[in-house]
Structure formats: structure tokens, C-alpha cells
N, CA, C and O atoms as CSV, one atom per row, in Angstrom:
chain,resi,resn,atom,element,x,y,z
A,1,UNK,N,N,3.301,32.230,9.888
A,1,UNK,CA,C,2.999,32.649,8.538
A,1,UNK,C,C,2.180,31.559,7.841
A,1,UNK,O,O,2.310,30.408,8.259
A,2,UNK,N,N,1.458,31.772,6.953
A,2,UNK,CA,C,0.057,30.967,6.667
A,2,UNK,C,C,0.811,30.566,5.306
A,2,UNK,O,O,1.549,31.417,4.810
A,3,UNK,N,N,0.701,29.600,4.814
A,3,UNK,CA,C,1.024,29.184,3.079
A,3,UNK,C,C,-0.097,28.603,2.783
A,3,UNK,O,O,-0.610,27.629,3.335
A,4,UNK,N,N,-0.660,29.524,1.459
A,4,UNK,CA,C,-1.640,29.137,0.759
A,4,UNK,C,C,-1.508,27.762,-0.541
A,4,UNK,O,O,-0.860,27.883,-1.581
A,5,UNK,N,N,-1.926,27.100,-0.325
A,5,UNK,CA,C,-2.302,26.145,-0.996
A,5,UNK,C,C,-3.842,25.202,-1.233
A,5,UNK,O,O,-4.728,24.870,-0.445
A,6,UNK,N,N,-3.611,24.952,-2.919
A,6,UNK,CA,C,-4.927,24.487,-3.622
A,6,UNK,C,C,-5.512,23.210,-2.922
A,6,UNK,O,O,-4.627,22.935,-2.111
A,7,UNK,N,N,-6.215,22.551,-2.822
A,7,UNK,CA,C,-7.209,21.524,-2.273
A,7,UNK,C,C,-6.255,20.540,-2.977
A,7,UNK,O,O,-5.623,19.821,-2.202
A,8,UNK,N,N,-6.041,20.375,-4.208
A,8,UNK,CA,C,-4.615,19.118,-4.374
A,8,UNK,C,C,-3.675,19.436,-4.268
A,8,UNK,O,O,-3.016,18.486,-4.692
A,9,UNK,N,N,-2.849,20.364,-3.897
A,9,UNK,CA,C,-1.895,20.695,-3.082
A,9,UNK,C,C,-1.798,19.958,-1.689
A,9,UNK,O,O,-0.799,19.265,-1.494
A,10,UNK,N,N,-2.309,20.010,-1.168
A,10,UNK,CA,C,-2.445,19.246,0.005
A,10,UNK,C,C,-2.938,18.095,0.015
A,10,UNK,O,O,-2.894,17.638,1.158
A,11,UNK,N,N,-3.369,17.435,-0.680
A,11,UNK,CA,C,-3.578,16.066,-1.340
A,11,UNK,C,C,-2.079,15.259,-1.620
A,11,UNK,O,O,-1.630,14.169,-1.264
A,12,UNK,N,N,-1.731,16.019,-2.175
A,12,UNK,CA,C,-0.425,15.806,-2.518
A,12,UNK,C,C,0.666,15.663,-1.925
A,12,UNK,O,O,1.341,14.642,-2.058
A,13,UNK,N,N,1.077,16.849,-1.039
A,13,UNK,CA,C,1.646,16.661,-0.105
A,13,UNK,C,C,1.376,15.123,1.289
A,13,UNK,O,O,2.137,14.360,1.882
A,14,UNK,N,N,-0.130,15.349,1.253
A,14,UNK,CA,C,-0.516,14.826,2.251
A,14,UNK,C,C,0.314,13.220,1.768
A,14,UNK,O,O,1.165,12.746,2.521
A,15,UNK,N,N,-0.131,12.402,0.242
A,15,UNK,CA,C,-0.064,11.323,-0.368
A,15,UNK,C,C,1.774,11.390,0.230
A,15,UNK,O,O,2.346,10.631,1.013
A,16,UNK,N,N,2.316,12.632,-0.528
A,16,UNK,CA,C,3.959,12.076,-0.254
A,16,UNK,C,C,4.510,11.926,1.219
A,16,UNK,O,O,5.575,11.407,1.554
A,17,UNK,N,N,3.273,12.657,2.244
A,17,UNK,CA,C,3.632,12.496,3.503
A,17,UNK,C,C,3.699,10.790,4.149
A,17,UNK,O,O,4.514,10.212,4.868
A,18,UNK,N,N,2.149,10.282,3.348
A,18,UNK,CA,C,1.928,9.100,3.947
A,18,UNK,C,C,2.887,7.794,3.422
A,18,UNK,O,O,2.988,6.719,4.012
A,19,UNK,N,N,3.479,8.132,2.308
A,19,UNK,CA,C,4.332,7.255,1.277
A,19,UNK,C,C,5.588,7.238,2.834
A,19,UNK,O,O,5.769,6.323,3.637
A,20,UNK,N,N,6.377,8.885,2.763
A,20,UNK,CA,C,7.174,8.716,3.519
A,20,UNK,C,C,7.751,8.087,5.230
A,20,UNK,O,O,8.825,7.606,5.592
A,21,UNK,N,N,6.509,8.367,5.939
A,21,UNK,CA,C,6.275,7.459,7.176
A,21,UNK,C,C,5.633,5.906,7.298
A,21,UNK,O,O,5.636,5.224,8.324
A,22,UNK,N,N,4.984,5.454,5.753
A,22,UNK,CA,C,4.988,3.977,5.977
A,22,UNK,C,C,5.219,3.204,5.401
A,22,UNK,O,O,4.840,2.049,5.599
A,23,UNK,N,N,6.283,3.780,4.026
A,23,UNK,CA,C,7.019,2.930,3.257
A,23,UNK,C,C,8.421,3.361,3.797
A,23,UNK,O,O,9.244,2.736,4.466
A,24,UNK,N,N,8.427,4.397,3.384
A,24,UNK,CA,C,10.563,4.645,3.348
A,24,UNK,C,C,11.099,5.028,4.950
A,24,UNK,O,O,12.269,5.232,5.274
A,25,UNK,N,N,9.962,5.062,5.794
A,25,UNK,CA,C,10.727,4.924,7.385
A,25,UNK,C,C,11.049,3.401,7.416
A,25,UNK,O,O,12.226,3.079,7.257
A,26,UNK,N,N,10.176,2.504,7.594
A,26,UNK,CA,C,10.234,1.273,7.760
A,26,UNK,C,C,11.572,1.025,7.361
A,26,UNK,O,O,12.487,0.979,8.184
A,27,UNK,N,N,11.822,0.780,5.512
A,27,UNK,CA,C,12.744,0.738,4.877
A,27,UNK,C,C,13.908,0.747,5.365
A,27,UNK,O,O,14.709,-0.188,5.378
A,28,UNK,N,N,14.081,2.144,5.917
A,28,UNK,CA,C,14.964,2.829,6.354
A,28,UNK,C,C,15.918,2.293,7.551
A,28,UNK,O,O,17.133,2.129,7.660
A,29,UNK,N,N,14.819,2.099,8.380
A,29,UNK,CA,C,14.484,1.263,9.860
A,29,UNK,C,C,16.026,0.095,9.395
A,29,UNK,O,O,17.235,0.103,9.627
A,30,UNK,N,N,14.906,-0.917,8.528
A,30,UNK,CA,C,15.765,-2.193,8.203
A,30,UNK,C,C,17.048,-2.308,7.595
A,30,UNK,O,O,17.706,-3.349,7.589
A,31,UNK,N,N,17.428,-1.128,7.038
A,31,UNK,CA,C,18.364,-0.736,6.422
A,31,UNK,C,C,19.478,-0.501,7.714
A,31,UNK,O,O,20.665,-0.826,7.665
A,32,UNK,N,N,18.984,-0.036,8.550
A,32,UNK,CA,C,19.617,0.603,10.139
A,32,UNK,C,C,20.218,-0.984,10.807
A,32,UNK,O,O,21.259,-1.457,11.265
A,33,UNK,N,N,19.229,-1.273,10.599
A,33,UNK,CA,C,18.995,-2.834,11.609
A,33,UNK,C,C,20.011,-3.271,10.939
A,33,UNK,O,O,21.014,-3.116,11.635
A,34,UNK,N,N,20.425,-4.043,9.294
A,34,UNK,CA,C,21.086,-4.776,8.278
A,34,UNK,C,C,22.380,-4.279,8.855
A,34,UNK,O,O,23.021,-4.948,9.665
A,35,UNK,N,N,22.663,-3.395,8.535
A,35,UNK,CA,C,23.877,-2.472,8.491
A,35,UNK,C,C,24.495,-2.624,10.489
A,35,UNK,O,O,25.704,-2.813,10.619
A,36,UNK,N,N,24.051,-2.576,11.178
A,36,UNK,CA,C,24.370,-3.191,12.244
A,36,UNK,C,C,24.916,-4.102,12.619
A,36,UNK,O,O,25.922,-4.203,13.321
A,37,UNK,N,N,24.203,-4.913,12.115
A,37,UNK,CA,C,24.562,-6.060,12.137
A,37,UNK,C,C,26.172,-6.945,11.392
A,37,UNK,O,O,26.494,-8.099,11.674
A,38,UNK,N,N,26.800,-6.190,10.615
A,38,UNK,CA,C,27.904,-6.086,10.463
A,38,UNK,C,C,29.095,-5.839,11.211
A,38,UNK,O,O,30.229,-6.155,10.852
A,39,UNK,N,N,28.717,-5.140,12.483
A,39,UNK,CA,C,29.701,-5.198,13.078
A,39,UNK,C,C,30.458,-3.895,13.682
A,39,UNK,O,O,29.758,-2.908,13.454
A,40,UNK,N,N,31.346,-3.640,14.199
A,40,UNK,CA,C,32.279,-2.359,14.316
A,40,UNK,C,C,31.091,-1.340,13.698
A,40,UNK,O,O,30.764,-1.533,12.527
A,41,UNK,N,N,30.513,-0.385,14.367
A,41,UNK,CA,C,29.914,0.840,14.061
A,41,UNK,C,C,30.989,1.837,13.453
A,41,UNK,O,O,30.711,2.520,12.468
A,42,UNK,N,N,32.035,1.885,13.978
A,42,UNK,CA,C,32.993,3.459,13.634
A,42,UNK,C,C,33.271,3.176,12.427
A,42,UNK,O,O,32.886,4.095,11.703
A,43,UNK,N,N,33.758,2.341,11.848
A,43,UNK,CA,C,34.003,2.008,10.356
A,43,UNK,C,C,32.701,1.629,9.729
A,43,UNK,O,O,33.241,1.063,8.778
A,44,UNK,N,N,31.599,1.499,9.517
A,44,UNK,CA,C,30.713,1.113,9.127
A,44,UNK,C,C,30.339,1.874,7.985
A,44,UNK,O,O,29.618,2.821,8.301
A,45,UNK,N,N,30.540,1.803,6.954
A,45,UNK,CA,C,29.680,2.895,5.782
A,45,UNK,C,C,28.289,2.450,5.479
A,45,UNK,O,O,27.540,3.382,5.186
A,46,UNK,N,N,27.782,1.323,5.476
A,46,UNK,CA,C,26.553,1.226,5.154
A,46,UNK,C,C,25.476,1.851,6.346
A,46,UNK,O,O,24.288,2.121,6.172
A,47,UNK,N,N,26.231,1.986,7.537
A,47,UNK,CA,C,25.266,2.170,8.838
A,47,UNK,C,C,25.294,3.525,8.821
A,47,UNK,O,O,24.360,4.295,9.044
A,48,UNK,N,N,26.738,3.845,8.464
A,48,UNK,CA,C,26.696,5.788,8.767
A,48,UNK,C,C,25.618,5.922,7.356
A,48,UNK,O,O,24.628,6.615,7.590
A,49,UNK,N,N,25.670,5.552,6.447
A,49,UNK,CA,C,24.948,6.359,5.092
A,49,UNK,C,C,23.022,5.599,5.424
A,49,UNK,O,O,22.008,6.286,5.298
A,50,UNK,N,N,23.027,4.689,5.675
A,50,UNK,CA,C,21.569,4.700,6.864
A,50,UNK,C,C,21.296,5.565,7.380
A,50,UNK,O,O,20.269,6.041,6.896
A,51,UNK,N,N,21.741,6.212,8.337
A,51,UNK,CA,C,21.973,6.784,9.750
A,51,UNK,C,C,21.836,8.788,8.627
A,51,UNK,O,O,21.387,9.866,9.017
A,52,UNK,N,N,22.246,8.524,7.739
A,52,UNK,CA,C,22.223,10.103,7.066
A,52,UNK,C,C,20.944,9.804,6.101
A,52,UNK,O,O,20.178,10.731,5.838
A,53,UNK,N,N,20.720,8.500,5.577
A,53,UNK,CA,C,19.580,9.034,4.503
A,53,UNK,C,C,18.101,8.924,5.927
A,53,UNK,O,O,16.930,9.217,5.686
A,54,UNK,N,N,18.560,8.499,7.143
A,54,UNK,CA,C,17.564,8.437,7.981
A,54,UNK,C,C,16.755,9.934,8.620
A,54,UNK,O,O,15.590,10.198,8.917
A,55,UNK,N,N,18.321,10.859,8.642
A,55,UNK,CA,C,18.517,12.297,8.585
A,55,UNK,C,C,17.362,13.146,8.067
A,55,UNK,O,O,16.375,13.730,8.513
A,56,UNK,N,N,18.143,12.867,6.585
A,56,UNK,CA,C,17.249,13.274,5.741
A,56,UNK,C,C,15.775,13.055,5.452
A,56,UNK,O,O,15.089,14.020,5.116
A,57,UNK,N,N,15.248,11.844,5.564
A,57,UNK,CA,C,14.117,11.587,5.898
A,57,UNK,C,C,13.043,11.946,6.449
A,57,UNK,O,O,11.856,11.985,6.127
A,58,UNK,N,N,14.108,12.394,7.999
A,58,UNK,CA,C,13.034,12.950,9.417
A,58,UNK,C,C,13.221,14.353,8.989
A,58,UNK,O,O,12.203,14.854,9.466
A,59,UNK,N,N,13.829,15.278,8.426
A,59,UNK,CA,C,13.744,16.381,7.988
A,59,UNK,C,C,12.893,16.458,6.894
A,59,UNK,O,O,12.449,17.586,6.680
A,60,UNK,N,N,12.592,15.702,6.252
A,60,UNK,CA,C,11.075,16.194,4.721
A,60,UNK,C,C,10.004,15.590,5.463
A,60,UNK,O,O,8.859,15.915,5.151
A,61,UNK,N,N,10.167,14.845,6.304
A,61,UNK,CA,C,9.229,14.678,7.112
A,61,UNK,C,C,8.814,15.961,7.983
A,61,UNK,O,O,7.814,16.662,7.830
A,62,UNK,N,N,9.800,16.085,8.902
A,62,UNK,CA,C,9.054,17.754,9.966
A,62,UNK,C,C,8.697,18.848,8.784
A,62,UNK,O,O,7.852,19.613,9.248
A,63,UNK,N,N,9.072,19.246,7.262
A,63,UNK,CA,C,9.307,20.026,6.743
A,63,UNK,C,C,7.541,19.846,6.230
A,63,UNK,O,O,6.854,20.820,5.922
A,64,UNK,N,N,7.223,18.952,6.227
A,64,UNK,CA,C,5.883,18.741,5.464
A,64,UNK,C,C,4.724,18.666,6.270
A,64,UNK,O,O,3.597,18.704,5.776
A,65,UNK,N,N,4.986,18.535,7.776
A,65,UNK,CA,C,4.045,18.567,8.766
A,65,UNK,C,C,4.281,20.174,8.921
A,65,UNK,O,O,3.310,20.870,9.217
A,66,UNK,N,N,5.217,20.609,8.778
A,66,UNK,CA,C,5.192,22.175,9.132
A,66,UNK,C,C,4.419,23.050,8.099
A,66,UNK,O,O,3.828,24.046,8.516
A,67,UNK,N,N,4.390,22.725,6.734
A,67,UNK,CA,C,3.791,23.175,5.521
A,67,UNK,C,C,2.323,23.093,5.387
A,67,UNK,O,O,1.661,23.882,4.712
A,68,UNK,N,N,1.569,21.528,6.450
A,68,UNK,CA,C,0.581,21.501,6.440
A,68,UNK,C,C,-0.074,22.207,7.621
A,68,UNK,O,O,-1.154,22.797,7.595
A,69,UNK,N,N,0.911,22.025,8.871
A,69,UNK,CA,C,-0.329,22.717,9.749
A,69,UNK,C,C,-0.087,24.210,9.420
A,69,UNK,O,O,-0.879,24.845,10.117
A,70,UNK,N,N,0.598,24.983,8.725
A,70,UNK,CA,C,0.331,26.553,8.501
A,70,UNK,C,C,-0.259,26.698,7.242
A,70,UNK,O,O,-0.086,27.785,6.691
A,71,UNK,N,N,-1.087,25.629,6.516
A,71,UNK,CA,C,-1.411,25.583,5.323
A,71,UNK,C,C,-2.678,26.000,5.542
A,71,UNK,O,O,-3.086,25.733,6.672
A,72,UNK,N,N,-3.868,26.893,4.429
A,72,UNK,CA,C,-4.469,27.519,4.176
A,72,UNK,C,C,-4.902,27.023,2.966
A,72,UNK,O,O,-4.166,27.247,2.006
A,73,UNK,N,N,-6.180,26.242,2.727
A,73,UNK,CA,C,-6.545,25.517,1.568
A,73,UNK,C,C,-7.448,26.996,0.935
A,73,UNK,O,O,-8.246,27.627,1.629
A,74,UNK,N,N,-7.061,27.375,-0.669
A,74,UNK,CA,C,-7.583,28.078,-1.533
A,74,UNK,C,C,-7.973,27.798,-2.356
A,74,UNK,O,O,-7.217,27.163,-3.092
A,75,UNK,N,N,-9.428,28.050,-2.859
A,75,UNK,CA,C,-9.939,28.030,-4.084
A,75,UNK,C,C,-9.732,28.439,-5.640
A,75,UNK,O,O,-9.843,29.643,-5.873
A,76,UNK,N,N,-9.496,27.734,-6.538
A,76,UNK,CA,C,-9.100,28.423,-7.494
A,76,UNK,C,C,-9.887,28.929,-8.075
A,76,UNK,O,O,-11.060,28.616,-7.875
A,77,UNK,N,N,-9.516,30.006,-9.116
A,77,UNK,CA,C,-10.651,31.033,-9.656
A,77,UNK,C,C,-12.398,30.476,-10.154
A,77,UNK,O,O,-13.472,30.914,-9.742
A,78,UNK,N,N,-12.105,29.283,-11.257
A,78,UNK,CA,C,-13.036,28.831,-11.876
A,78,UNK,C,C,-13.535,30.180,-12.832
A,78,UNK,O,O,-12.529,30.771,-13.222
A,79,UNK,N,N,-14.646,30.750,-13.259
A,79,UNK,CA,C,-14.915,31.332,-13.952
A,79,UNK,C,C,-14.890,32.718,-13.695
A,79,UNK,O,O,-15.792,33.254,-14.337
A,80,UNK,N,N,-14.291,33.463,-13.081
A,80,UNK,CA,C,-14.795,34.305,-12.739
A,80,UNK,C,C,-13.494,35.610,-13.508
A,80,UNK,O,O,-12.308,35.437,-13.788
A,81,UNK,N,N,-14.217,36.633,-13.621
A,81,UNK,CA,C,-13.206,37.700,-15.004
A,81,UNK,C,C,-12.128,38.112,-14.111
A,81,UNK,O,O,-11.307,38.706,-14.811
A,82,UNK,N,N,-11.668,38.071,-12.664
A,82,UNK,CA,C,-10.326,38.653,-12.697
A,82,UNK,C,C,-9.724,37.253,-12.284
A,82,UNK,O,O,-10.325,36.200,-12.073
A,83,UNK,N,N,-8.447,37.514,-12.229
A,83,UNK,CA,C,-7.535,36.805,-12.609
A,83,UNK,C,C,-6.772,36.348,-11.084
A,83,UNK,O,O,-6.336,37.165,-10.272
A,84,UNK,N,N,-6.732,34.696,-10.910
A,84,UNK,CA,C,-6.806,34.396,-9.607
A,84,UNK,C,C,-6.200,33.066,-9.676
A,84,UNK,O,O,-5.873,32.657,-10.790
A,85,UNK,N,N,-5.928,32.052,-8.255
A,85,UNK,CA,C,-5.323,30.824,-8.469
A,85,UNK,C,C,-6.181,29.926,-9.699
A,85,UNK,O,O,-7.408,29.879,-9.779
A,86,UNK,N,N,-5.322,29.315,-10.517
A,86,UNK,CA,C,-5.942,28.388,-11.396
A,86,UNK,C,C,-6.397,29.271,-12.618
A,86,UNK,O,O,-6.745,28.710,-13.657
A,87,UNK,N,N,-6.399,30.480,-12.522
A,87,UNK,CA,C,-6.265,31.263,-13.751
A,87,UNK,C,C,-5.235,31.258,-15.096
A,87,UNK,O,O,-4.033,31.500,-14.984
A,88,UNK,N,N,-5.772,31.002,-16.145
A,88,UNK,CA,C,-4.591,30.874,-17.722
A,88,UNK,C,C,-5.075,32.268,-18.084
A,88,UNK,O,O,-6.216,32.730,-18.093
A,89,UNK,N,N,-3.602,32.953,-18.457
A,89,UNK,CA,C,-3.422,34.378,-18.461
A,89,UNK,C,C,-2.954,34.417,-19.782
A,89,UNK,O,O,-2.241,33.431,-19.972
A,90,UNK,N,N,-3.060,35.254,-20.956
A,90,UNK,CA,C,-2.575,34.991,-22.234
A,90,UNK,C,C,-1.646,36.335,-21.651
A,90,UNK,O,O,-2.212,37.215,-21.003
A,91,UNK,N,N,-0.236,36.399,-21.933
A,91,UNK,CA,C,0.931,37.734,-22.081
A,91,UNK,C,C,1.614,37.945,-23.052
A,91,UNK,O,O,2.423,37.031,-23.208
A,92,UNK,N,N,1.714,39.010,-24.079
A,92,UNK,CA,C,2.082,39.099,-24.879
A,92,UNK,C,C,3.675,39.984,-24.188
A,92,UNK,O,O,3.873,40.941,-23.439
A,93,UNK,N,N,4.458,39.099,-24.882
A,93,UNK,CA,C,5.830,39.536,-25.002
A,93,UNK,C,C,6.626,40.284,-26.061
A,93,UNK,O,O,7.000,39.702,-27.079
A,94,UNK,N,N,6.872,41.485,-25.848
A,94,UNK,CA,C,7.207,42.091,-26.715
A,94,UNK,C,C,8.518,42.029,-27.705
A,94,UNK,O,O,8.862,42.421,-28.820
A,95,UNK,N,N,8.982,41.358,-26.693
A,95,UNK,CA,C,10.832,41.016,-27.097
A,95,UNK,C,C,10.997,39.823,-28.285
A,95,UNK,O,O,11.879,39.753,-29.141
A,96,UNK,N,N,10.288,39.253,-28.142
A,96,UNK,CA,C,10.469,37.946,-28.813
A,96,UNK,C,C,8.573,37.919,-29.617
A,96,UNK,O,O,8.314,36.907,-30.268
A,97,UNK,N,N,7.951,38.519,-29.552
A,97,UNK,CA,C,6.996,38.379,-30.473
A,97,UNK,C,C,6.053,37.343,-30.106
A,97,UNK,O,O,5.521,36.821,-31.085
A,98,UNK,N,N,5.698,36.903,-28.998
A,98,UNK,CA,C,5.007,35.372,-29.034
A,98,UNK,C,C,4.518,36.223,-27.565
A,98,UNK,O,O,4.985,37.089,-26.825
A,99,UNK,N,N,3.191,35.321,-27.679
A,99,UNK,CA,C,2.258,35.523,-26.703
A,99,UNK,C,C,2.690,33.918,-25.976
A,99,UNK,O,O,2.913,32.854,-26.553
A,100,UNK,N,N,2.701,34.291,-24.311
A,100,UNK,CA,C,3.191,33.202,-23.643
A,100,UNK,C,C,1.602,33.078,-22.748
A,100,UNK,O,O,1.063,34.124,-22.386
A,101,UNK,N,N,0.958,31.743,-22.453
A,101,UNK,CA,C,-0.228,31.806,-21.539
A,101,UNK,C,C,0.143,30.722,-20.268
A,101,UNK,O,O,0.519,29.552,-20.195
A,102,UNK,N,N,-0.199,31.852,-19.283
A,102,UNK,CA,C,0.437,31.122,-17.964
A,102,UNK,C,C,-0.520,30.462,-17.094
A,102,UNK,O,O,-1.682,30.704,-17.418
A,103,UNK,N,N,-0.394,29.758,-16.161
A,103,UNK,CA,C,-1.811,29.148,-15.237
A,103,UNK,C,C,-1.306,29.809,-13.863
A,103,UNK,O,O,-0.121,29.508,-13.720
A,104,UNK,N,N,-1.725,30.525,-12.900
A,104,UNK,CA,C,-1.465,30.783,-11.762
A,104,UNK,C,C,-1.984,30.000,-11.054
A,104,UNK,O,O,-3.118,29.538,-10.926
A,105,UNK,N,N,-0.564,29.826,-10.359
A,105,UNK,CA,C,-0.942,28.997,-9.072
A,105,UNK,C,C,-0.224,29.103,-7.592
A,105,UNK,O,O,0.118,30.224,-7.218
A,106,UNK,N,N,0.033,27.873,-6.671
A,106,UNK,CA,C,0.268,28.739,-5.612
A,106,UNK,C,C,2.057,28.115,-5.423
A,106,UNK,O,O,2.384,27.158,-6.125
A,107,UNK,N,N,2.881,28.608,-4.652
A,107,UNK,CA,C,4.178,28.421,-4.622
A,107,UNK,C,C,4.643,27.204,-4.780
A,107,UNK,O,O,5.677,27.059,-5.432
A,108,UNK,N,N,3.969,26.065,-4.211
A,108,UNK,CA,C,4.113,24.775,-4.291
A,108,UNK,C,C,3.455,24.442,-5.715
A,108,UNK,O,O,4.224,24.134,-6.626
A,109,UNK,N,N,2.732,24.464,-5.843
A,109,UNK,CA,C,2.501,24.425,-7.541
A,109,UNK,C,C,2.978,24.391,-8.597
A,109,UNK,O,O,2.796,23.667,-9.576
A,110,UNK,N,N,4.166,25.916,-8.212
A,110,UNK,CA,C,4.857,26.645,-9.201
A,110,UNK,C,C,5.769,25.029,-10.237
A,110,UNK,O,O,6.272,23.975,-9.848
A,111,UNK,N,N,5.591,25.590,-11.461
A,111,UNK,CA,C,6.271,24.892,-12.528
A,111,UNK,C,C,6.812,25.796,-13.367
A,111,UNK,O,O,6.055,25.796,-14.337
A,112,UNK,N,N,7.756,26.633,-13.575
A,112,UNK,CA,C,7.851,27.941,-15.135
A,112,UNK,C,C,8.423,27.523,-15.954
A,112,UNK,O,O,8.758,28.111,-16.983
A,113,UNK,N,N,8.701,26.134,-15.571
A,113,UNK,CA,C,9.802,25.078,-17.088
A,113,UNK,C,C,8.088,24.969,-17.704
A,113,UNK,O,O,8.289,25.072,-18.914
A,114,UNK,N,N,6.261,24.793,-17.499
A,114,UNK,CA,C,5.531,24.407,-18.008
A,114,UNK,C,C,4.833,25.514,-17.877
A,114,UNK,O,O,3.670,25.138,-18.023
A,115,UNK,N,N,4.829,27.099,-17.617
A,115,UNK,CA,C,4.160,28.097,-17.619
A,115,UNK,C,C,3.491,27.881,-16.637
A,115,UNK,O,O,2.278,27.996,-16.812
A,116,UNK,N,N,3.967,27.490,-15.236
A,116,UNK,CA,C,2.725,27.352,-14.068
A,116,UNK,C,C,3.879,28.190,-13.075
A,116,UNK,O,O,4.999,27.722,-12.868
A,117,UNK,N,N,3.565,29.070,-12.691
A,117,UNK,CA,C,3.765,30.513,-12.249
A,117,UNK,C,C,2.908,30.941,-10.964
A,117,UNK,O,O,1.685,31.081,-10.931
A,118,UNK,N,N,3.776,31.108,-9.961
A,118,UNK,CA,C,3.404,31.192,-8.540
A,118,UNK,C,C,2.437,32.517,-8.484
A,118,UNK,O,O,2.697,33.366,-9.336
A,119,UNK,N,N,1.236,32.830,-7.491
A,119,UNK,CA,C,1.200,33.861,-7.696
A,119,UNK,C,C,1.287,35.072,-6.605
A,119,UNK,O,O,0.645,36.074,-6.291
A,120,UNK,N,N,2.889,34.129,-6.080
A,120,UNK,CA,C,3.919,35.403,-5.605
A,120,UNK,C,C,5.262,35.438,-6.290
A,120,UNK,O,O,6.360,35.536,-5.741
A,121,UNK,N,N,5.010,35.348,-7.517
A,121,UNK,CA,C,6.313,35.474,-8.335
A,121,UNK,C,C,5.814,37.329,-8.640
A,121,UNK,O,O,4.723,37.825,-8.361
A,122,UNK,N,N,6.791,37.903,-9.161
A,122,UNK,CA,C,6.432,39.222,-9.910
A,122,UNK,C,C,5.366,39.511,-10.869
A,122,UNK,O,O,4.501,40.386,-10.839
A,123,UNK,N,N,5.727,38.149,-12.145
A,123,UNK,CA,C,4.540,38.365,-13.228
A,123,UNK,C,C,3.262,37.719,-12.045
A,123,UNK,O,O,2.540,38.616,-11.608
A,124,UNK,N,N,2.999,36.543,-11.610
A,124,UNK,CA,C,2.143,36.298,-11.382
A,124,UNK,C,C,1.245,37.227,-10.300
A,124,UNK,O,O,0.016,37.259,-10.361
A,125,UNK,N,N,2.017,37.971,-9.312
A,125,UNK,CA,C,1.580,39.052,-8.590
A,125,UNK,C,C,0.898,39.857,-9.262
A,125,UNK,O,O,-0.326,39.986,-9.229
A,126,UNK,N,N,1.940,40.643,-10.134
A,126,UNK,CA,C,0.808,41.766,-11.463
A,126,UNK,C,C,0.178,41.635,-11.716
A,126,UNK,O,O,-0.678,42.496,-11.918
A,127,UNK,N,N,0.022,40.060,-11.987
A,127,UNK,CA,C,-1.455,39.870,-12.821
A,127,UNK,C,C,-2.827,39.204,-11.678
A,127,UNK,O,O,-4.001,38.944,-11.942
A,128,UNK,N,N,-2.358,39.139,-10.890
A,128,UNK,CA,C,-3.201,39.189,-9.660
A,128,UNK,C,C,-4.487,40.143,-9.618
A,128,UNK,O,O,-4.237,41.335,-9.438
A,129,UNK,N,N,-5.704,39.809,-9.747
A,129,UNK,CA,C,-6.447,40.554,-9.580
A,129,UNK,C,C,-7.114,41.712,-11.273
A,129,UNK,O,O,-8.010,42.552,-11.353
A,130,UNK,N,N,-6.251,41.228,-12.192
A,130,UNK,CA,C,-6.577,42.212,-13.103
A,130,UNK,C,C,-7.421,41.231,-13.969
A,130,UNK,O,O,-7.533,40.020,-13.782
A,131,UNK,N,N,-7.940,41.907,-14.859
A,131,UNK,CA,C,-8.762,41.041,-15.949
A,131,UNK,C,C,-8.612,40.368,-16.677
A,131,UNK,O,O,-7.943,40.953,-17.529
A,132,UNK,N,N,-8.906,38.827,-17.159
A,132,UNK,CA,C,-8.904,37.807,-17.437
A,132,UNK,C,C,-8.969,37.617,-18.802
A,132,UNK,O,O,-9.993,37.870,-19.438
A,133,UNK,N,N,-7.740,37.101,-19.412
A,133,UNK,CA,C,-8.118,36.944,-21.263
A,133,UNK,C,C,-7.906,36.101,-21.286
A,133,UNK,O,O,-7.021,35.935,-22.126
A,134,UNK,N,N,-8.339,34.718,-20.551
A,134,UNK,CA,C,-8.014,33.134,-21.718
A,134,UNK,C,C,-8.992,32.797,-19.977
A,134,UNK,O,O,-8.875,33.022,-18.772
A,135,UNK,N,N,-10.095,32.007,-21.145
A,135,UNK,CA,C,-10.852,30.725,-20.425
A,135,UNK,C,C,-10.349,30.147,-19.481
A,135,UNK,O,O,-9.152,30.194,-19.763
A,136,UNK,N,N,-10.443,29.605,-18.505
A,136,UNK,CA,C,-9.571,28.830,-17.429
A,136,UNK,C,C,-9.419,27.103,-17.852
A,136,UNK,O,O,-8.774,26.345,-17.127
């Protein structure tokens, strides 16, 4: 399955990829090594909680090499009248009286605490493709 993502989307990812294999492995590493060196492994809490944030580590690690090689770099709309990644959508809400304006973008993107709205969420789907009322 392909995941679409923006040209800094993958910038991004890429930056937190490279942070994670040559700062916080190392780290990690020495943290392994320290904690060893103490002594008795079976009782060890600093080595077992190493040994788990090391876990965790190599898992956002495979998780982000997996995100990039099925990744699919997309263009965002820029000017154009229908309504597409990087698109600000003005929606008027009827319930509450206030027009809300959203930016579509792509799942990794998504923010809806700041109106940045996936566009495989529901609203952002709908408005997929239809015509454009707010400047980008």
C-alpha cells in the first residue's frame, strides 16, 4: 500500500530518521554498555530499561523505513480552483455559526488541534476535488 506524502513530509521524516540512527542509537548503545557494567544482569534495572528503550528505538526506526520506502511524494495544490493537498478550505458550520478554514493535507501532516486535516479524514475527503474558496 503506497502512503502519500508532501516533499517535507519526507524531509521530515527523513531529518527524524537520521537524528534517530546517529544520535539516540549510539546513546543508547552506551547506555547498554554503562549499565553492564554494574554487574548481575537479572537484577539490573538500568540494563533491562536500556535494553526496552533500545526496543523501542529499533521499532520507530523499522516503522519509518517502512513509511518511506512505500512513500509516494505529492504535490500540493498551489493555485489551482479545486481543492487538493495544501489547499485552505473556508467551511461554514452551521451549529455554532463560525466559518472554520482548514489546510488539507496528507495523514502524516494531519494536525485538527490547528485545522490541518488529512485528506483521508471524512471532511477532508468531501472536500477533495470540489471548488476552492480561500487562496492557498
Amino acid at each position: 500500500m503506497q502512503i502519500r506524502l508532501t516533499k517535507s513530509a519526507v524531509e521530515k521524516i527523513n531529518e527524524e530518521l537520521e537524528g534517530l540512527e546517529k544520535k539516540e542509537r549510539p546513546r543508547v548503545a552506551e547506555r547498554i554498555k554503562q549499565a553492564r557494567s554494574y554487574g548481575d544482569l537479572s537484577e539490573n534495572y538500568e540494563y533491562h530499561a536500556a535494553k526496552e528503550e533500545q526496543g523501542l528505538l529499533e521499532a520507530r526506526i523499522r516503522e519509518l523505513r517502512a513509511v518511506l520506502s512505500r512513500a509516494t511524494v505529492v504535490t500540493e495544490a498551489g493555485n489551482s480552483h479545486e481543492v487538493g493537498l495544501g489547499s485552505r478550505v473556508t467551511v461554514y458550520n452551521g451549529v455554532w455559526d463560525e466559518e472554520i478554514v482548514y489546510t488539507i493535507v496528507t495523514m502524516l501532516d494531519a494536525d485538527p488541534v490547528n485545522d490541518r486535516i488529512s485528506d483521508q479524514s471524512p471532511i477532508g475527503g468531501a472536500l477533495m476535488g470540489t471548488g476552492r474558496s480561500s487562496p492557498p
